[in-house]
Every structure is written in C-alpha cells, then in structure tokens.
MARTOR-852952 format. One record per residue: residue number from 1; residue in three letters; x, y, z of N, C-alpha, C in turn. Coordinates in steps of 0.1 Angstrom, whole numbers, plus 5000, padded with zeros to 4 digits. Layout:
BEGIN
RODREN   num   residu   n_xx   n_yy   n_zz   ca_xx   ca_yy   ca_zz   c_xx   c_yy   c_zz
RODREN   NUM      ALA      X      Y      Z       X       Y       Z      X      Y      Z
...
# end
This chain:
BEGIN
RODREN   num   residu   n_xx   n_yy   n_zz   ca_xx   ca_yy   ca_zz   c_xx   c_yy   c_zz
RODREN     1      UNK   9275   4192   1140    9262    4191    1135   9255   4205   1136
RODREN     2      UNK   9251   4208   1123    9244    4224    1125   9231   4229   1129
RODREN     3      UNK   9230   4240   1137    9219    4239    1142   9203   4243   1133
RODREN     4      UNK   9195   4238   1136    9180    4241    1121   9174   4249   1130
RODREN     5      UNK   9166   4263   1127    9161    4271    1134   9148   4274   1124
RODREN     6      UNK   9141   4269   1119    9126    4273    1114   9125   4290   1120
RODREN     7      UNK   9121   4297   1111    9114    4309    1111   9102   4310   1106
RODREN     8      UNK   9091   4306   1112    9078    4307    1116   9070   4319   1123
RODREN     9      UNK   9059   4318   1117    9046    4326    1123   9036   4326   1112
RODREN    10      UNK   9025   4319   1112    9012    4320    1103   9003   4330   1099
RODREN    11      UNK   9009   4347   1107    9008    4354    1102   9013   4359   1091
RODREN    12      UNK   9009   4363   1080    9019    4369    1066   9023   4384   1075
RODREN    13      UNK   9034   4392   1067    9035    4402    1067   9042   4407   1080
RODREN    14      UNK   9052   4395   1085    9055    4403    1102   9073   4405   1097
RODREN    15      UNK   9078   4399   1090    9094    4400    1088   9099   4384   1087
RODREN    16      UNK   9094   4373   1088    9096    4360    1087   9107   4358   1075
RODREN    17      UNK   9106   4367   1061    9113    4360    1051   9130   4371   1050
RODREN    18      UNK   9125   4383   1059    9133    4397    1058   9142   4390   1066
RODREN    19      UNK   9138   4387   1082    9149    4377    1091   9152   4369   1084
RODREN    20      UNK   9146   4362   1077    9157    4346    1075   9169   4347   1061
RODREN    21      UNK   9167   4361   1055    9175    4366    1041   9188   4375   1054
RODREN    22      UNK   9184   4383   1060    9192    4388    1070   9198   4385   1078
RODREN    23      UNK   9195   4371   1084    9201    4370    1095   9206   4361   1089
RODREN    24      UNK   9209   4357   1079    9217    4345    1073   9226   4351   1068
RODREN    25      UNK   9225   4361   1060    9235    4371    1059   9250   4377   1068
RODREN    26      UNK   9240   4382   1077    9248    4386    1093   9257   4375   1101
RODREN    27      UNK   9250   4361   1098    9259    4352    1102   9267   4348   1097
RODREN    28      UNK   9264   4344   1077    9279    4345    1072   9288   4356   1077
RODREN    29      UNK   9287   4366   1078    9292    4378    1080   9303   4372   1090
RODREN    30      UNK   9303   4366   1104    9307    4364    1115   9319   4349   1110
RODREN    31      UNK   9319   4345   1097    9327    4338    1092   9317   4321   1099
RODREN    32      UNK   9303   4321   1099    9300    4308    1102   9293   4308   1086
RODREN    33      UNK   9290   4291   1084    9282    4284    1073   9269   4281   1074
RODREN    34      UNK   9262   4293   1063    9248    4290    1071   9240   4290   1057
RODREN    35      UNK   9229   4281   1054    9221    4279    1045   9208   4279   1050
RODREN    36      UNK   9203   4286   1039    9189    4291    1043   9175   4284   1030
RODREN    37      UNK   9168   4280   1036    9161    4270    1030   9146   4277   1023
RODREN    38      UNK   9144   4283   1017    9133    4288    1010   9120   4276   1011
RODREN    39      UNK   9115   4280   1020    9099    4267    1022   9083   4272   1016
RODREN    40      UNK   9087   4286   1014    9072    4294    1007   9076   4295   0995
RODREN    41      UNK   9061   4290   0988    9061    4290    0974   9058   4302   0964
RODREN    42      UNK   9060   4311   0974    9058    4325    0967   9075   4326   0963
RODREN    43      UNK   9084   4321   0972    9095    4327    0968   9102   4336   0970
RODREN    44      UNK   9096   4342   0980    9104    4354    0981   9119   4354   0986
RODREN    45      UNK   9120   4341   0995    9137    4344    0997   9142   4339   0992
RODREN    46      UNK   9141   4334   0978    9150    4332    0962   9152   4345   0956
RODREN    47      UNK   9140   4354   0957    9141    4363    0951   9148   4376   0957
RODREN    48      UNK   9150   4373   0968    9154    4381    0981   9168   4381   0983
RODREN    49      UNK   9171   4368   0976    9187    4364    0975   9194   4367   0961
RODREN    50      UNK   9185   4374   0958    9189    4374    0942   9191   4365   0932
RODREN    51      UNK   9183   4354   0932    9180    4345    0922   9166   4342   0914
RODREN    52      UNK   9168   4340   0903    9156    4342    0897   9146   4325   0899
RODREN    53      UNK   9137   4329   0905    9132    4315    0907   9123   4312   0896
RODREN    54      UNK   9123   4320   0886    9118    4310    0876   9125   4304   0865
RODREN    55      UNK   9137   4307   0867    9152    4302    0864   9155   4290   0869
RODREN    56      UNK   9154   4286   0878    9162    4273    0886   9159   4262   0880
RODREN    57      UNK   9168   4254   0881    9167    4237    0881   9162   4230   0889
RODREN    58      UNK   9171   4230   0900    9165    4221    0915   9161   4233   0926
RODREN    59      UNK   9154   4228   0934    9142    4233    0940   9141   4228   0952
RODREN    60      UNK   9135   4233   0964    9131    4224    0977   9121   4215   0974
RODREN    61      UNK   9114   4215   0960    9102    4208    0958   9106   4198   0953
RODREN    62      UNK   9117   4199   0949    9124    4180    0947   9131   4179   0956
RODREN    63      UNK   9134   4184   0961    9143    4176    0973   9129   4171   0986
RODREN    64      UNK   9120   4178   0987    9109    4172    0997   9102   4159   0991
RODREN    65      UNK   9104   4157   0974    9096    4145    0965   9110   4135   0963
RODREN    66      UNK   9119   4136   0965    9128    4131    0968   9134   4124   0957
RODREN    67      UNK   9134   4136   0946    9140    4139    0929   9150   4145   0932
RODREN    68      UNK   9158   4152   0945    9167    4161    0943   9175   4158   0958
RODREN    69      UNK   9187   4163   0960    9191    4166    0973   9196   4179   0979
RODREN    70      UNK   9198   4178   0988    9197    4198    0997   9214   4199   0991
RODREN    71      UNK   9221   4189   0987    9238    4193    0985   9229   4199   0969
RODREN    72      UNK   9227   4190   0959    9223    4195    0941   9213   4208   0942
RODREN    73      UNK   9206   4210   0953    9198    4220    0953   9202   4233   0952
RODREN    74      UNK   9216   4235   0959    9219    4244    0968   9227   4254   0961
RODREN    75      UNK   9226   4267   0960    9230    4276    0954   9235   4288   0964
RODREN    76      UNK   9254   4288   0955    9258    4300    0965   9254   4313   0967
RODREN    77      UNK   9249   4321   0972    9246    4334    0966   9255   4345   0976
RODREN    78      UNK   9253   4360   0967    9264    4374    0972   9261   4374   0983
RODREN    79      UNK   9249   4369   0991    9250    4375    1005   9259   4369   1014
RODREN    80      UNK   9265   4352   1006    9277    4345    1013   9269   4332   1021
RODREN    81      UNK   9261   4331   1022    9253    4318    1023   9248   4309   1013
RODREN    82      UNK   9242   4296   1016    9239    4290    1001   9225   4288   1008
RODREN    83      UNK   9217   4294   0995    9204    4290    0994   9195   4278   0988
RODREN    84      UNK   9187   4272   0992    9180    4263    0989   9168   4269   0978
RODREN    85      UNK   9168   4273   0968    9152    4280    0960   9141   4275   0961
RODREN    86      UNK   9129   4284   0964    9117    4276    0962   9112   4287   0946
RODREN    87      UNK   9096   4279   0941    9093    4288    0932   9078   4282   0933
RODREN    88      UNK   9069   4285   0922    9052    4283    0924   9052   4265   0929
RODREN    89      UNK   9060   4259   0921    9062    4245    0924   9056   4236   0933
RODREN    90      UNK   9060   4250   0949    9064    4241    0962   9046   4241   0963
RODREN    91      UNK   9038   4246   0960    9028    4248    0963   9016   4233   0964
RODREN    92      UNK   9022   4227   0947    9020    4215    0943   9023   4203   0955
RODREN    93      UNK   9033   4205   0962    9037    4196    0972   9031   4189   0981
RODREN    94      UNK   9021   4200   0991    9015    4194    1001   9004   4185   0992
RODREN    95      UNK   9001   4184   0983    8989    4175    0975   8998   4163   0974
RODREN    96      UNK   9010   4164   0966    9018    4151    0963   9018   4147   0976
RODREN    97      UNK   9023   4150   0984    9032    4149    0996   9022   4135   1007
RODREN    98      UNK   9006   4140   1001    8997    4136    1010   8995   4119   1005
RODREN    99      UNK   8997   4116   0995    9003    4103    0993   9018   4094   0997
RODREN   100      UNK   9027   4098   1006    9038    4100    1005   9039   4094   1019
RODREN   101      UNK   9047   4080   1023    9051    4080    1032   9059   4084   1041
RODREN   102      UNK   9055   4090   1056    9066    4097    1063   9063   4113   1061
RODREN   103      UNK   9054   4115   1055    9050    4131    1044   9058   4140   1059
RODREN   104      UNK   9056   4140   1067    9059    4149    1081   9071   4149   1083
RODREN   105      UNK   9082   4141   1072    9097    4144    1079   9102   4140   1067
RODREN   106      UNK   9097   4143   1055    9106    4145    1042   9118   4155   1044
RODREN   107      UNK   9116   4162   1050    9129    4177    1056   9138   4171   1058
RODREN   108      UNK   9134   4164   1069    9142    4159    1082   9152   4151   1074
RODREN   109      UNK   9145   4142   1066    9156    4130    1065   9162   4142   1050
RODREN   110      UNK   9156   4147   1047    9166    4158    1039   9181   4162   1040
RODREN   111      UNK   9178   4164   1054    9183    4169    1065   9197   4164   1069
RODREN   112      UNK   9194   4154   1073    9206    4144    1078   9217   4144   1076
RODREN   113      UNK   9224   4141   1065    9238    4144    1060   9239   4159   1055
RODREN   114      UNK   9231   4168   1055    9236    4182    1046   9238   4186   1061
RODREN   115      UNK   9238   4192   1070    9229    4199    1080   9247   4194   1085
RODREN   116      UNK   9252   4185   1087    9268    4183    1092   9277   4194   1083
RODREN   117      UNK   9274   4198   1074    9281    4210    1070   9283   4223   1067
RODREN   118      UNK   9270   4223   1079    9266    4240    1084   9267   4241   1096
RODREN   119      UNK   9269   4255   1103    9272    4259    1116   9256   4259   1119
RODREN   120      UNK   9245   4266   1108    9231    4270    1113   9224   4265   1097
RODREN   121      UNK   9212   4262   1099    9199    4257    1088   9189   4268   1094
RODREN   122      UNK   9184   4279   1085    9178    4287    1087   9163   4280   1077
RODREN   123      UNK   9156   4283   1080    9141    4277    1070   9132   4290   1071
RODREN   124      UNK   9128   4295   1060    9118    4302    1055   9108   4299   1052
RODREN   125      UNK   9096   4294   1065    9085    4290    1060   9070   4299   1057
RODREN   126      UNK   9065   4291   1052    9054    4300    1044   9040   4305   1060
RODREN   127      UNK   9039   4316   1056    9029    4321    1067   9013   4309   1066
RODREN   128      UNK   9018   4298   1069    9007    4292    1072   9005   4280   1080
RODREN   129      UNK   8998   4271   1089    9005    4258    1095   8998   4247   1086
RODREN   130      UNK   9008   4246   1079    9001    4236    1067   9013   4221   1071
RODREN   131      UNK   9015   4218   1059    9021    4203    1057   9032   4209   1055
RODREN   132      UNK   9040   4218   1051    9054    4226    1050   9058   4229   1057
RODREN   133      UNK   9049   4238   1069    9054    4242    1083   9055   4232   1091
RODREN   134      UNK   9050   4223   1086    9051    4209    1097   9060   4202   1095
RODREN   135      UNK   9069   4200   1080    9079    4195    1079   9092   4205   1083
RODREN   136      UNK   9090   4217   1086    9101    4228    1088   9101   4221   1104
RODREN   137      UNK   9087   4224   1114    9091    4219    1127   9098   4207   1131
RODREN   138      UNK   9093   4198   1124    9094    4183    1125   9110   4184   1123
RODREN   139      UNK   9119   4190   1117    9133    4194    1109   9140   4201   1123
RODREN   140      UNK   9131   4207   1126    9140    4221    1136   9144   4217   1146
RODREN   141      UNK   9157   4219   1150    9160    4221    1166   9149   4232   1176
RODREN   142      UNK   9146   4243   1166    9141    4252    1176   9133   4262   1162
RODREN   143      UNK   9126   4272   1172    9117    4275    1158   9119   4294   1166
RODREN   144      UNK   9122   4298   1157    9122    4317    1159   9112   4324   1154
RODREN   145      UNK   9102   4331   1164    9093    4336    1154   9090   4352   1155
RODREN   146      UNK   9094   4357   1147    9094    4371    1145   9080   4378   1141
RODREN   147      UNK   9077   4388   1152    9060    4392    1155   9060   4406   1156
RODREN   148      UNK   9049   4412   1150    9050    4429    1150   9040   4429   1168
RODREN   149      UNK   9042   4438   1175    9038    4441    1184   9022   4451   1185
RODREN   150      UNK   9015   4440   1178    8994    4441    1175   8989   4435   1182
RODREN   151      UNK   8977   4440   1185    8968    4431    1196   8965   4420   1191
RODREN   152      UNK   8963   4414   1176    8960    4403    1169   8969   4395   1168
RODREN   153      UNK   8980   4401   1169    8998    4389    1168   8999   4383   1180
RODREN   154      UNK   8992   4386   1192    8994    4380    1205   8983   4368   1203
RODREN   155      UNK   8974   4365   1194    8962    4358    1190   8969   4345   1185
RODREN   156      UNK   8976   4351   1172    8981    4345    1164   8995   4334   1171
RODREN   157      UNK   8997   4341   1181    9009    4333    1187   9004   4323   1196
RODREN   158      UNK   8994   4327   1199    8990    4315    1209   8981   4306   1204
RODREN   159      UNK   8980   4308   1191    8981    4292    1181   8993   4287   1178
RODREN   160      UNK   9000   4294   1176    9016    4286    1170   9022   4281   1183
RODREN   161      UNK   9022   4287   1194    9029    4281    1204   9021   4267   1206
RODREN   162      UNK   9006   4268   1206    8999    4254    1206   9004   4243   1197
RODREN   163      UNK   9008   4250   1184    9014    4236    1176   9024   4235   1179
RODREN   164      UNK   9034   4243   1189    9048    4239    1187   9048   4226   1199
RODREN   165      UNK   9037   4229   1206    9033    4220    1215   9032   4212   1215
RODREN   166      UNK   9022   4205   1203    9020    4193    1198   9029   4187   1188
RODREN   167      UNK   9034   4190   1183    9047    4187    1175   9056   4180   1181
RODREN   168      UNK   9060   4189   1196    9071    4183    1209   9065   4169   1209
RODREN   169      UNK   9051   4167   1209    9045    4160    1221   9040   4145   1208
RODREN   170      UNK   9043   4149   1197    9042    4137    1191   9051   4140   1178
RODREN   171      UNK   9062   4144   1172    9069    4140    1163   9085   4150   1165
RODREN   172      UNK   9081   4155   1174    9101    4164    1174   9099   4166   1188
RODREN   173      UNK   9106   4156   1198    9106    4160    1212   9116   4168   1216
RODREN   174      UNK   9123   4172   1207    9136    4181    1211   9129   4196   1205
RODREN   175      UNK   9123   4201   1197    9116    4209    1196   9115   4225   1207
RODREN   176      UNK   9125   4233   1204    9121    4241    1212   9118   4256   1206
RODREN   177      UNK   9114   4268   1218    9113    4283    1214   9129   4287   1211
RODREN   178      UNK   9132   4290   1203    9148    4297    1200   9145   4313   1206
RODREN   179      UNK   9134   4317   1201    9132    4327    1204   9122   4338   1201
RODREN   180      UNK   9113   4349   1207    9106    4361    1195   9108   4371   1195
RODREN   181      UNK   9113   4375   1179    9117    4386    1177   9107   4397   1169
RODREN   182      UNK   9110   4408   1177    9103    4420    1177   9102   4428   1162
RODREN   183      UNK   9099   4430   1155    9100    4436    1140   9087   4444   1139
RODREN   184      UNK   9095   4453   1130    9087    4464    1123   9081   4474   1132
RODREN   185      UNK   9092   4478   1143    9089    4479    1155   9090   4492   1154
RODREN   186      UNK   9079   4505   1163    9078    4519    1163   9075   4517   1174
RODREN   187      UNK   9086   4525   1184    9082    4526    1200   9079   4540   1204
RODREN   188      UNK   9070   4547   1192    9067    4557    1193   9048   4553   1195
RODREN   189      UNK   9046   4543   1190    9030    4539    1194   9032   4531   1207
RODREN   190      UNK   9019   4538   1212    9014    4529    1228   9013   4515   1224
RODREN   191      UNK   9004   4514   1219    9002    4499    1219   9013   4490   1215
RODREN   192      UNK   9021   4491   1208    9033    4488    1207   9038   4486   1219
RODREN   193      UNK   9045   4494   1222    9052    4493    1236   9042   4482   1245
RODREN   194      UNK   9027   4485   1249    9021    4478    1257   9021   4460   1255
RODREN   195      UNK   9019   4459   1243    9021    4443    1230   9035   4436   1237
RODREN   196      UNK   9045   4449   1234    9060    4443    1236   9060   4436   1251
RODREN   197      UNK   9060   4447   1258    9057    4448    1278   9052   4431   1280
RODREN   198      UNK   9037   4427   1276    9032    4420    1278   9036   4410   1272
RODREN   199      UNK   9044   4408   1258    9056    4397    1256   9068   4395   1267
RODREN   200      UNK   9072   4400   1271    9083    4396    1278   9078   4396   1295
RODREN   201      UNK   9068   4401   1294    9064    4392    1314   9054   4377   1307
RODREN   202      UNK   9052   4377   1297    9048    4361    1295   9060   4354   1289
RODREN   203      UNK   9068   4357   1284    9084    4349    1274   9092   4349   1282
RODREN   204      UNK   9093   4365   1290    9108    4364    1296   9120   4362   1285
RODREN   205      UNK   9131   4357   1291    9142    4359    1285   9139   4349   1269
RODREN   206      UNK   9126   4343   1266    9128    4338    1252   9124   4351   1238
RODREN   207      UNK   9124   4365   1249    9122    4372    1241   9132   4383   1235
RODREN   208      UNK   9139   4384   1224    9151    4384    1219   9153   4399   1225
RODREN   209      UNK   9167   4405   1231    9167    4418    1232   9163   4426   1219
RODREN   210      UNK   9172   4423   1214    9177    4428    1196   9162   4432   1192
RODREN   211      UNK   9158   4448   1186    9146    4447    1184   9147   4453   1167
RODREN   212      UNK   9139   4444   1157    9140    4451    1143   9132   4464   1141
RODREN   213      UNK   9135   4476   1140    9130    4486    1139   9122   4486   1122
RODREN   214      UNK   9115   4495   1124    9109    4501    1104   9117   4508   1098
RODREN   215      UNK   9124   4501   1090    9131    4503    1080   9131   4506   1068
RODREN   216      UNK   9133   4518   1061    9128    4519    1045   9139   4512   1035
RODREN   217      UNK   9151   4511   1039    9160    4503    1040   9164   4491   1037
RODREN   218      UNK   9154   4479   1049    9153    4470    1051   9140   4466   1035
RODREN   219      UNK   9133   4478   1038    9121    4471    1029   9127   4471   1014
RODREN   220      UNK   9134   4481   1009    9139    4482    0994   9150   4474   0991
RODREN   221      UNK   9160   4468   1002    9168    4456    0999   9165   4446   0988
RODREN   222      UNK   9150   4439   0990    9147    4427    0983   9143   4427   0974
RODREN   223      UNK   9140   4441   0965    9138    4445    0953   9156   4442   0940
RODREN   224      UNK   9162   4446   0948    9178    4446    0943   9183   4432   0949
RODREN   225      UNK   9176   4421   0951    9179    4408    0952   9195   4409   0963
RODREN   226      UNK   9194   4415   0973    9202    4416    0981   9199   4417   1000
RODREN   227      UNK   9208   4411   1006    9202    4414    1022   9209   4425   1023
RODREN   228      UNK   9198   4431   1034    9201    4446    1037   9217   4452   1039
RODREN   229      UNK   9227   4443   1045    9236    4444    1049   9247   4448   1039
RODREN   230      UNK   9243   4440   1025    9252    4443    1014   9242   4458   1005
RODREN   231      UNK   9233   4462   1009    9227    4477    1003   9229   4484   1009
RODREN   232      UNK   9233   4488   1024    9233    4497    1032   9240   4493   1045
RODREN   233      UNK   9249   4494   1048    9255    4484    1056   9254   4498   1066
RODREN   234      UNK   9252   4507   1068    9256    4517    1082   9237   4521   1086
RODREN   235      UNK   9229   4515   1078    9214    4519    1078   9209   4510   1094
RODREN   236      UNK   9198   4513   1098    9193    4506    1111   9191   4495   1110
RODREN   237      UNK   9184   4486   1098    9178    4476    1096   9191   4466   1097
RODREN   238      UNK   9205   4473   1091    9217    4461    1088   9221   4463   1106
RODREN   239      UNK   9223   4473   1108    9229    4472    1128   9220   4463   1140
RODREN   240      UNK   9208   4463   1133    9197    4452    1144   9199   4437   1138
RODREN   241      UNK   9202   4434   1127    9203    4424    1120   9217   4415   1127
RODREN   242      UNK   9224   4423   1124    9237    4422    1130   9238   4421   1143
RODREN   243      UNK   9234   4429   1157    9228    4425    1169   9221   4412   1172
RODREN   244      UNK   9215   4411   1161    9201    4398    1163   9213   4383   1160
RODREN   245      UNK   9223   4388   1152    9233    4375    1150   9242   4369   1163
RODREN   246      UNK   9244   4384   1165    9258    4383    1178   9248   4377   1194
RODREN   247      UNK   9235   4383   1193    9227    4381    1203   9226   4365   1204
RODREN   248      UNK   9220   4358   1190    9219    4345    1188   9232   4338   1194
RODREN   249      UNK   9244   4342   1186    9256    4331    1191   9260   4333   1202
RODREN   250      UNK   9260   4345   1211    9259    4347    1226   9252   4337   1230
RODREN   251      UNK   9237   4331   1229    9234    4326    1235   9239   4308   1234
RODREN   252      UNK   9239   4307   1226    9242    4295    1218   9250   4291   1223
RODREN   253      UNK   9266   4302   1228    9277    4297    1237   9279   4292   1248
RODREN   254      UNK   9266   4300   1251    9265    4300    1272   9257   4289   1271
RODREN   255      UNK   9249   4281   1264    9242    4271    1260   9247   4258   1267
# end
C-alpha cells in the first residue's frame, strides 16, 4: 500500500508545487513508483511536468466528479513518474463538489485501488484550505509542508497545523506531520536563520534536515517542462532534492 503525503501550505509562493515536481522526480530516481497528483487549478505541476494542460483529456476534475479514474487519468511523464493533470477545470469543482455526497473524500475513495500500485502519492495542492485541500488531507497518510523561513509563514502555519488538527479529530484519524521543509532558503539573512532556529525548538525532529536553498536553477526548470534533476543534475536545487528523497526513505525505514 503506497504511502499519500499531501504537500500543503496556504501560503502561495513557498515551493509547494517545485517539491512535489522534484521530489517525485528524486524518488523515481531511487527506482520507487511514485505518482504525483496535480490538485491546483492553475496547473502548474502539469505544466512543470511537461504537459500541456490545455491539451488533456482526463483530469483530476473527473476523477474527483467521478467521470474518470486515477488509473485513465494518469499520464507517464520524462521525469519517470505518472502524473495525474489538473487545468482551469479543477476550479469548477469545489461548486460541483458542494452538491455531492461524501464531497470530503471523493480523493480518498479515488484513492483506494490506485494507491496499491505506488510506493508514494505525492498531492499538489493549491495554496488555499478550501474543499481541495480538504480532500488532499482527508486522502493523506501525512501532509509535508514546505515554508520559507518569514515572520508571516510562522502565522501561516499555525493555521494549517490548526486544520491538520481538526481533520485528525473528525475525518482522517491517522492524519499526521510527515514533515517541514525549509525552501528558498538564504542563511545569509538573520531572520532567516532566527524563523529556522525557532522551527525546530517548536517541531524538533519533524523538521526536515534537508534544507532547499535559492536556486536560479530550480526556478528555470519549470519553464522547460522538466524537474530540476533532468536540467541540471550537478546544480544545488537537484543535490537538496535528492537529500530531501533519501532523508524521506530513511525515515520511513526506521518507521
């Protein structure tokens, strides 16, 4: 049974869609089976994978309306993973959705039979806690959330940890922190360092070693519809990426 790891945070702009194109990457890399589920209707990690999402057929937006399934959805792509596409579509959803019985675990039961033929379910959800993030939690074993180290992202997290709270406490009791990871990281600014400091005497060990640095690298990848790993494989962004994978299955083993 594979494990589902939602990559969340309701902030836009912290690395949410860069990790889940990357480290899905890094883990095919390691010879496991990992499918990464595009849940933001901007699309970027269709487009990040190098597919054109205004090309597609099937969609996460039929497989959540329950016109499609995650096997018909699923498309192989160069980075060695199969992607799930989203496109403007998914946006339509949470309106359908809100007629829909069960609307909070359309994922889940998505979920069920695909999820046995992966090692990991990576989910790309959209920077917001709407009815999508809620079906990503509701879906997840554990939820990773990748945070730039600002005095405002320590704000921002202590609303998400609130929902991950209530989620446990009424629709996913297995629900846990996988982990938070550090991105877009300069340990050349104080406050930085001070943000980080103060993550890990409140997280402790749920706070990932592996730290993603600022990468020019990392950022031009998703222009060329590729993870960083296959544009520059000796650059910083592909060696933290790669760290962040081995770090992950390390832990997973001692688990």
């Amino acid at each position: 049974m594979g494990k589902v790891v939602a990559v969340a945070n309701q902030k836009g702009g912290v690395g949410k869609t860069t990790t889940g194109i990357n480290l899905a990457a890094s883990l095919a890399k390691t010879r496991r089976k990992v499918l990464l589920i595009d849940l933001d209707p901007q699309g970027n990690a269709t487009v990040g994978s190098g597919v054109d999402k205004n090309e597609i057929n099937e969609s996460i937006y039929g497989v959540l309306l329950g016109k499609s399934t995650i096997d018909a959805a699923g498309i192989e792509v160069d980075g060695g993973y199969t992607l799930v596409p989203a496109n403007s579509e998914l946006a339509g959803a949470q309106i359908e959705l809100v007629h829909v019985s069960d609307r909070e675990r359309r994922l889940e039961h998505a979920l069920r039979t695909a999820r046995g033929a992966y090692h990991y379910v990576l989910i790309d959800c959209p920077p917001a806690l709407n009815l999508l993030t809620v079906n990503a939690l509701v879906a997840a074993d554990s939820i990773m959330i990748p945070m730039q180290c600002e005095y405002f992202a320590l704000e921002g997290l202590s609303a998400l940890v609130g929902t991950v709270t209530k989620i446990r406490e009424t629709l996913n009791p297995r629900l846990t922190i996988e982990g938070l990871l550090r991105t877009m990281f300069d340990g050349r600014n104080t406050l930085t360092n001070e943000v980080s400091e103060q993550l890990r005497e409140h997280f402790g060990d749920k706070v990932y070693r592996t730290i993603i640095p600022r990468n020019i690298r990392l950022a031009e990848a998703p222009s060329y519809g590729k993870p960083v790993i296959d544009y520059d494989r000796s650059c910083a962004g592909t060696q933290a990426y790669l760290a962040l994978a081995g770090e992950m299955l390390r832990r997973d083993e001692a688990a």
